[in-house]
N, C-alpha and C positions, 0 to 999 in steps of 0.2 A: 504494500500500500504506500502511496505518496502523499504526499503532503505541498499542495503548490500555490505557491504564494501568487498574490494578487498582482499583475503586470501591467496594468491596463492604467493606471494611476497611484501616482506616488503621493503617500501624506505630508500635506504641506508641511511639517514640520522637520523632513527630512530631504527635501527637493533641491535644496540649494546646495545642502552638503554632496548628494547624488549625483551632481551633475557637475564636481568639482572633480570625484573619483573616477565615474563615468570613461574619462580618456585614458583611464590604465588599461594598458593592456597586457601587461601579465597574467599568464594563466598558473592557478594551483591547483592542486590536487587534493583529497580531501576524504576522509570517510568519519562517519558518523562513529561507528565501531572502532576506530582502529587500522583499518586496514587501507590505502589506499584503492580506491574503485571508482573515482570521477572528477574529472578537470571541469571546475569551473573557473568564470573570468572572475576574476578582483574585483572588478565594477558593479558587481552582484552584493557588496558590502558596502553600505551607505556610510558606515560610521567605522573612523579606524579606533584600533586600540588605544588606551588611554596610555599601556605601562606595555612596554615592549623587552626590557631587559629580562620578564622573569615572567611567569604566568602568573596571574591572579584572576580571581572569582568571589557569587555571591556581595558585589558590594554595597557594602552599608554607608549612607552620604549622611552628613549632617554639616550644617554651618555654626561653629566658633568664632567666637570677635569678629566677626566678617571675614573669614576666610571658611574656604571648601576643604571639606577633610570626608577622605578614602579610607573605609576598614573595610578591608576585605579578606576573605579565605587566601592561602600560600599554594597553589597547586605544583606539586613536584611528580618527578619520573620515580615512582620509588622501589617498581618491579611487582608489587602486590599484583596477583591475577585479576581480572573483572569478575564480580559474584555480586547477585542480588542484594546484598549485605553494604555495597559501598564501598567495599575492603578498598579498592584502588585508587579511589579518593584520598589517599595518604599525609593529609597536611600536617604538618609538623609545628608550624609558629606565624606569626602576624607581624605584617608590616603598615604603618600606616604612611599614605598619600595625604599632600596637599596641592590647592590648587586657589593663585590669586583672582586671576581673572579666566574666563571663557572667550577665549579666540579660535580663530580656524586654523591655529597652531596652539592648542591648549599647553601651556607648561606646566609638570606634573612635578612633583618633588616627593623623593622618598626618604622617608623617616630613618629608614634603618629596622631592624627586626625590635620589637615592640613587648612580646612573649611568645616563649619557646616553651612547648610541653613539657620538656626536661625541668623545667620552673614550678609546676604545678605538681604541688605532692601527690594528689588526687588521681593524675591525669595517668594516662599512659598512650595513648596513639589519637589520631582522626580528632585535627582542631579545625572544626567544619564553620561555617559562614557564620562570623559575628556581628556583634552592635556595640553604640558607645552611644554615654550619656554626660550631660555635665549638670552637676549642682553646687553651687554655690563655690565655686572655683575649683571645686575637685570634677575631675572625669574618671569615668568608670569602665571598663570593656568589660562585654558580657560573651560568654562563649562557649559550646555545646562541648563534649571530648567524652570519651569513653572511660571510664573507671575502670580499677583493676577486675571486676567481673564483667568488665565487654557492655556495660549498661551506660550510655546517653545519660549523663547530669549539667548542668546548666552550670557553670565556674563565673564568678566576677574579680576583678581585680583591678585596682585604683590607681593612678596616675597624678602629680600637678599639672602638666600639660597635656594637651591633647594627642601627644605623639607619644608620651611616653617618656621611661620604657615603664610598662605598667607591671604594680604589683601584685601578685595574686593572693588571693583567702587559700589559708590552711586547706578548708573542704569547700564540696560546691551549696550551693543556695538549697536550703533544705525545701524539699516537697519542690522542687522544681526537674523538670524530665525534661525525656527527647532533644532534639533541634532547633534550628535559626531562631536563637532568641532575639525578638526585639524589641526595644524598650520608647515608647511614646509619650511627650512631656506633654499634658495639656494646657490650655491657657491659665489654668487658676493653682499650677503648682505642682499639679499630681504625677503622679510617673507612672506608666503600665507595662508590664511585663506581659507580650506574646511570644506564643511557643508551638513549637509540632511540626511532626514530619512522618509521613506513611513509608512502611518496608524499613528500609536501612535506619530511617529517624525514630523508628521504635515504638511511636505513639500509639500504635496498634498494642502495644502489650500494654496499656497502662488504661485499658480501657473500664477495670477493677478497679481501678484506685491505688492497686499496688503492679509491680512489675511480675509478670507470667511470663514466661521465656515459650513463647506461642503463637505463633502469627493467625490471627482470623479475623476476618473483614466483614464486612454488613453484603445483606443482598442485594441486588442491583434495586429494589427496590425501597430499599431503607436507606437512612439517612446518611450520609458519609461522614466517618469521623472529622471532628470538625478540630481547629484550631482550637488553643488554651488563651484565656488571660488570668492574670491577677494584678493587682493593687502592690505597689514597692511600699518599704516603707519608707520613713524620713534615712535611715539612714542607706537607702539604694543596695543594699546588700541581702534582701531576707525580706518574704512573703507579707504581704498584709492579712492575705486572704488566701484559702484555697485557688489553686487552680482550679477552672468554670469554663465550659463549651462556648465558643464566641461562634455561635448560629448564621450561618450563611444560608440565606431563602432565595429562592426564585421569586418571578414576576409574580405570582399569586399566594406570596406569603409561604409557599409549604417550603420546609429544611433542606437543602441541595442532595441529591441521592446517590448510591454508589453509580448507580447506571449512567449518571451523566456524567460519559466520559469529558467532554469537552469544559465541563462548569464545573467539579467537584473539586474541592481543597486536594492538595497532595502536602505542601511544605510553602515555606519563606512568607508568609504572614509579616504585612507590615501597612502600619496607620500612616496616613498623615492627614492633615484638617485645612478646609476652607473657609471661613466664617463659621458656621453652626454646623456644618454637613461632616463628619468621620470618613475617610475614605479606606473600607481596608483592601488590599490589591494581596494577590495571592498567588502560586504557580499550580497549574493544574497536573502535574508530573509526565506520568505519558502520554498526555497528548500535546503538552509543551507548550501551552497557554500561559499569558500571565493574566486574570483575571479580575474584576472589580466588581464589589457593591458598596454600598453608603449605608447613612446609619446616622442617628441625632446622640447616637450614644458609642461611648470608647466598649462597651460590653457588646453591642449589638444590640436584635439582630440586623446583619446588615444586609438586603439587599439586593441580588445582582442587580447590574448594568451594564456590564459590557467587557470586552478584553480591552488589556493596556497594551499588549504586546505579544504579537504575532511569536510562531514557533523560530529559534534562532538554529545555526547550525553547532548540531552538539546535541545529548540527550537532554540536561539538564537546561532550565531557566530558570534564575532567583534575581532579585530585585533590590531598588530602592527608589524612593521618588522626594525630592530633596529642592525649598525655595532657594536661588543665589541671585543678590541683587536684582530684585523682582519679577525672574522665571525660573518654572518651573523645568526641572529637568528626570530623565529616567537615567539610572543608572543599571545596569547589565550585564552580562557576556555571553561572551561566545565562545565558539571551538577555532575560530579563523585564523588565529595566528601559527596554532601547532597543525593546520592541515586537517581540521574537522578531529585529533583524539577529544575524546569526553573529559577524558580529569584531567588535560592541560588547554585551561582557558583563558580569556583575559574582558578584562573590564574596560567598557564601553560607556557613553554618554550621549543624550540627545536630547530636547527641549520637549516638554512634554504639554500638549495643548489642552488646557481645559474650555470646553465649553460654554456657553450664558448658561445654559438649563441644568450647567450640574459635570454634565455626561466628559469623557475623557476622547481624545481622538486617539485611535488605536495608530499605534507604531510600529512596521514592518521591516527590520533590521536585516533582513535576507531575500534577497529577488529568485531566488532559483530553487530545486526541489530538493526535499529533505526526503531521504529514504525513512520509514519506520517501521 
């Protein structure tokens, strides 16, 4: 089965960048898997890499003091096989990016490695797609990693600046599980911790309330496990509240079901707000959506309304959507720089248009066909 992008018009938001690549004409080569099996042109990538020396993925954007700042996953070659489990996904530690201005040459600046799993008593392999938070001069990185029994815990660790190198907690955040945590500041103070991820991210075992080493899924026609939030407390390290299902509905209010493949949660759950309206955007795993609904509330439920972003090339899609100097931008990756492998990606940037009524314009980062 294919997957084929829309050709016939290109999203205002990505046209001018399109048509500046457009005259490359280098061909790459590229497989979805691994393997090489198909030459497409360059000009088929509207948006080039943001960070070229090294792969990176999953990134997390947030604006400090008026400056742009990049947390993203470390993707390395580390030899692990590919297995349902994620095992290849290998990241070892975090570096974080900054960024002053947005030009058609963006200058990107690297911090330097920021934490190394070897840092983390707790930890022992796979430091999968983080977030950061600031309060009251302190910043925080929040970040998923396997403990010594192979179990998904949520680790934070504190910084003075934003770059770091940040210090980690003895253990991770109690009653916090699975993946991509990310943590959302609202206007009146609050901070909220989202979390979750299906298959590899575990959230399928924790569907007891405690961890069952057991993989089992809803029927195509039940609900689909949904995303987690809770409440931080003041000091940004430790639960206010249980974990609680953050409800993603359809057009007629019913809960998103396992059957919709194209609309159901998978992973990378992340808010951001426009006036009164909550926006949470999400990736729909294999079918490599990134998704959106709204909401008057940071709990939910929220909503569908539309995809934010078309399938990219690579299995995976996670996200960020991040104000700089009064636009909005998507943050992303892809597989294009290592030739379409899956767990060597890199992170991408693009202007992301909100509409008067609300709605978001979807963004098509790839013109040519994805095998799936």
């Amino acid at each position: 089965m294919k997957i084929k992008a829309k050709k016939t018009a290109l999203p205002v938001n990505v046209i001018n960048v399109f048509m500046l690549v457009a005259s490359v004409v280098s061909i790459r080569v590229y497989a979805v898997n691994g393997s090489s099996n198909k030459k497409v042109p360059e000009a088929l990538f509207p948006q080039k890499p943001l960070i070229t020396h090294m792969y990176t993925a999953d990134p997390s954007a947030h604006v400090f003091d008026g400056k742009l700042y990049i947390y993203p996953s470390h993707d390395i070659e580390s030899g692990v096989v590919r297995d349902s489990s994620g095992g290849h996904f290998d990241m070892r530690d975090y570096h974080v990016f900054s960024i002053d201005e947005v030009t058609p040459n963006t200058k990107v600046v690297d911090h330097g490695q920021a934490l190394h799993v070897d840092q983390v008593p707790w930890a022992t392999k796979q430091m999968w797609a983080p977030d950061a938070a600031e309060k009251d001069g302190k910043y925080y990185l929040y970040f998923p990693a396997k403990d010594k029994n192979n179990i998904f815990r949520i680790g934070v660790a504190t910084a003075n600046t934003p770059t770091g190198p940040f210090v980690p907690e003895a253990q991770p955040i109690k009653d916090a599980y699975s993946i991509d945590p990310s943590v959302f500041q609202d206007d009146d103070g609050s901070y909220y911790l989202y979390v979750g991820g299906i298959m590899g991210g575990q959230l399928q075992r924790w569907q007891t309330g405690s961890y069952i080493e057991e993989d089992k899924y809803p029927a195509d026609n039940e609900p689909v496990y949904m995303p987690k939030i809770a409440k931080l407390n003041a000091d940004m390290k430790s639960l206010a509240q249980p974990l609680q299902d953050v409800v993603i509905q359809d057009e007629f209010g019913k809960p998103i079901v396992q059957g919709d493949f194209d609309r159901k949660f998978f992973e990378a759950a992340w808010v951001h707000k426009i006036k009164d309206i909550y926006y949470l955007s999400y990736s729909t795993g294999h079918s490599r959506f990134i998704q959106y609904g709204t909401s008057k509330s940071p709990y939910g439920p929220f909503t569908w309304r539309g995809k934010v972003l078309e399938p990219v090339l690579g299995w995976t899609n996670h996200h960020s959507i991040a104000e700089f100097k009064g636009k909005w931008y998507l943050f992303f990756h892809d597989s294009s720089l290592s030739d379409g492998k899956t767990h060597l990606r890199s992170v991408k940037m693009v202007e992301l248009i909100h509409n008067e009524d609300g709605t978001i314009q979807t963004v098509d980062a790839y013109f040519g066909e994805l095998d799936k």
